[in-house]
C-alpha positions, 0 to 999 in steps of 0.5 A: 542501457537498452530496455528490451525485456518484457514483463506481463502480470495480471492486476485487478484493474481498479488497483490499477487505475487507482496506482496509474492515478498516483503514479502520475501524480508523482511524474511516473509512468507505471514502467518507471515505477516498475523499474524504480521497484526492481532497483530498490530490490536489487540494491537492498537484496529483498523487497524494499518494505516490510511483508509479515503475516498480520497477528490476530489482533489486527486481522481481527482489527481489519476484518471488522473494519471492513465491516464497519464495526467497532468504529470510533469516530472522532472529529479531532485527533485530541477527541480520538485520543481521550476516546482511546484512553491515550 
């Protein structure tokens, strides 16, 4: 099928060349990946991930994360385990 069909969008370009970065790595370049993206949401009639709006603990989570408070840091996963309590 002939591609002929343009598609502009405006991105932060600092995602974008963290994205191009990635997308190289797999082999892809960004108008496959575009593609590949389309595809998935045809064949599944939706977007091919999850999007829900974060509940309020974990945007309470995330915002203090940005602001590097409430860290635990731990040098091992069995560490960061007991530390949790798990």
């Amino acid at each position: 099928m002939i591609k002929s069909a343009m598609l502009r969008a405006r991105i932060e370009p600092i995602l974008k060349e963290e994205v191009d970065s990635i997308l190289k790595e797999l082999g892809l370049s960004t108008s496959e990946a575009i593609n590949l993206f389309y595809k998935q949401i045809k064949l599944r009639k939706g977007l091919p991930f999850k999007v829900v709006i974060p509940n309020d603990l974990t945007q309470k989570t995330m915002k203090e994360t940005d602001n590097n408070l409430n860290l635990i840091e731990s040098e091992t996963t069995e560490e960061m385990f007991n530390k949790l309590g798990i």
